[in-house]
N, C-alpha and C positions, 0 to 999 in steps of 0.2 A: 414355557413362556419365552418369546423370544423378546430381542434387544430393539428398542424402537430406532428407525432409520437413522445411520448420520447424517445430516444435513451439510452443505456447503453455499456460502452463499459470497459471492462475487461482486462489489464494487469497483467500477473502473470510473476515471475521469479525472480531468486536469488538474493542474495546483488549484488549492484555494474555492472547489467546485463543493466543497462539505461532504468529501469524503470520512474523512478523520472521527471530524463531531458524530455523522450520522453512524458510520460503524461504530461508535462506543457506545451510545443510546443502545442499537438494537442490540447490542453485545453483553448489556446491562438488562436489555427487557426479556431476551431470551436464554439468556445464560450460555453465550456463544464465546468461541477463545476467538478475542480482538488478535488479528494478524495485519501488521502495518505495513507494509512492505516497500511503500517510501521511507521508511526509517532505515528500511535496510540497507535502500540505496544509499543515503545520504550516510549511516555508521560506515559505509566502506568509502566511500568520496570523503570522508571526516579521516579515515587510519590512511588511505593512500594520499592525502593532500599532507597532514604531517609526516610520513617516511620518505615527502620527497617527490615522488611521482603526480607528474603534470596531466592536464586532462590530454596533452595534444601530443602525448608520448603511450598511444594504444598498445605497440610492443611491453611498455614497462607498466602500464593498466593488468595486464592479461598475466605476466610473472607474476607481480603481486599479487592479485585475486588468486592464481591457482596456490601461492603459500598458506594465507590467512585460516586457520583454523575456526569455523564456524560453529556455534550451539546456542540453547536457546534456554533461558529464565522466563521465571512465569512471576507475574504480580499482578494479582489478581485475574482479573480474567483478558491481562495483556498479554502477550508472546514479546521479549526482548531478546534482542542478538546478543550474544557474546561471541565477540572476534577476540582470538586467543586469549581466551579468557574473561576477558573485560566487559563489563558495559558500560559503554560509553554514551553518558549523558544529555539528556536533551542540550543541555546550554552549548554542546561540541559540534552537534548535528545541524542545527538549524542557525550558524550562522549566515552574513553576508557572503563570505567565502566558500560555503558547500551552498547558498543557493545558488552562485553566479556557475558553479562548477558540477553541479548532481546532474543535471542533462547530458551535459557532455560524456562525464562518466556512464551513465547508465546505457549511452549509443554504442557501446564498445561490446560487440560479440561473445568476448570471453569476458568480461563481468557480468554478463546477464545467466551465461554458460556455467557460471561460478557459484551462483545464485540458484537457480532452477531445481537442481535436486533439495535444497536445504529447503525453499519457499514448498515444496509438494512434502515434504518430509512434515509439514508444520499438523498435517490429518492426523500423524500417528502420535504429534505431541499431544496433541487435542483430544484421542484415544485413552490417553494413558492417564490422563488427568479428567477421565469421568465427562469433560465435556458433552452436551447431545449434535452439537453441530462445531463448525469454524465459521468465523465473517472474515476475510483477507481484501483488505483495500490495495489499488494500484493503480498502473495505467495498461496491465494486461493481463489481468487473473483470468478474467470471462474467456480473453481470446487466446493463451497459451499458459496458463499456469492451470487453470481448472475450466476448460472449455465445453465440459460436463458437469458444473455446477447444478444443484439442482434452482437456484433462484440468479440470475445476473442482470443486475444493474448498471446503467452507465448517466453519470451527472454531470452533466454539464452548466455553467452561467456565463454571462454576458463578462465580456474581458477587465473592463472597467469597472462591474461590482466584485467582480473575483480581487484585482488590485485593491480596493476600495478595504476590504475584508481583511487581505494581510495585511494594511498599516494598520488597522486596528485592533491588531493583534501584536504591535509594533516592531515589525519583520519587516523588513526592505526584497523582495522580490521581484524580478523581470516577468510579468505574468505571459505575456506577446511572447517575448522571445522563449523561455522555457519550454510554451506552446507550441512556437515553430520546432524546436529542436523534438521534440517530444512526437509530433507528426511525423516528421519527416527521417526520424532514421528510418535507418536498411532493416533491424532487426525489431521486430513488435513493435510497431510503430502505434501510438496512440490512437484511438478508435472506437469506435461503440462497437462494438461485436455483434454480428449479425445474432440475431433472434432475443438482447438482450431487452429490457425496458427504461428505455429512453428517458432522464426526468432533468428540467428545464428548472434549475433551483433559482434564478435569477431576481423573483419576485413570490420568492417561498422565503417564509423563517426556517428555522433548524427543529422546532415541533411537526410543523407539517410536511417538510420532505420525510421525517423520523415516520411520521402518523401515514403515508403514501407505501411505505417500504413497510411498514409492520403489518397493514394489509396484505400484503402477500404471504408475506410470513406464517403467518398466522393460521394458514390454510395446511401449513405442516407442523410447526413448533410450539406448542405449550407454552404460555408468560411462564420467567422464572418462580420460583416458589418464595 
């Protein structure tokens, strides 16, 4: 009797586009390890804003990244960073201060460099703890973290209901500008990845983007038990 296939499946697309929500649903319906990978960004723009280093100092970006000691906590079927040690708490990550600053961080070479093996290393946490598949949200799992997924999704919504969406969640974010920065760097630049499936959340709820994406799913992965 062999082991039924791992599964991988890839969300990519901007702030506020219902990456988050929709990976924890299918994460919950399929019994997949939730891998966030905007947290990650923002746990390290959260430890390098308080040790001091600025977003406009790439030199002292790239020292610090290559220090920090990376691993991973599991709670429930989430994947959490611990940077030497620590986990560092939602209420750290998602201030005004890591959102005005997480773009900028994440354009820098060697934080993404810093990042790469720990985010692909996330299959073998996924392995060890029974998982049958991963779901890992970003802004470039499809097109350079797992560009061999077996499922990749890319969401996108209209600028002003993505805004709309973080106050009422009551988060202060640049949705426009994160978006340009997000675009426009040099390294994995924000995207839909060729051959991924396109989905237009703008005048969807969070059941039926959820209800769009378990459709496919479904054509490989068992509901949890």
């Amino acid at each position: 009797m062999t082991d039924a296939p791992f599964t991988l499946v890839a969300i990519d697309g901007g702030a506020a586009s219902g990456k988050s929500s929709t990976s924890r649903a299918l994460s919950e319906r399929f019994n997949l390890l939730h891998v966030d990978t905007g947290s990650f960004y923002r746990t390290l723009t959260a430890e390098l804003l308080r040790a001091g280093v600025q977003a406009d100092d790439p030199v002292g970006i790239a020292q610090a990244s290559a220090e920090v000691r990376l691993e991973t906590a599991l709670e429930g079927r989430r994947a959490l960073m611990k940077i030497n040690g620590r986990i560092v708490p939602d209420a750290e990550i998602r201030t005004s201060a890591v959102n005005a600053n997480v773009s900028h961080f994440a354009a820098v070479p060697a934080l993404r460099d810093a990042l790469l093996a720990y985010q692909r290393g996330q299959v073998e946490v996924a392995r060890a703890h029974h998982f049958p598949g991963l779901i890992m949200e970003g802004r470039d799992i499809g097109s350079v973290i797992f560009p061999d997924a077996d499922f990749r999704f890319f969401l996108h919504a209209d600028p002003a209901e993505r805004a709309r969406r973080r106050a009422a969640e009551g988060q202060e974010d640049s949705i426009a500008e994160r978006d340009r920065l997000d675009r426009s760097r040099k390294t994995a630049p924000l995207a839909c990845p060729d051959g991924a499936t396109d989905i237009d959340s703008t005048h969807l709820d969070l059941d039926q983007v959820v209800a769009l994406l378990s459709a496919h799913l479904a054509t490989r992965l068992p509901p949890a038990s």
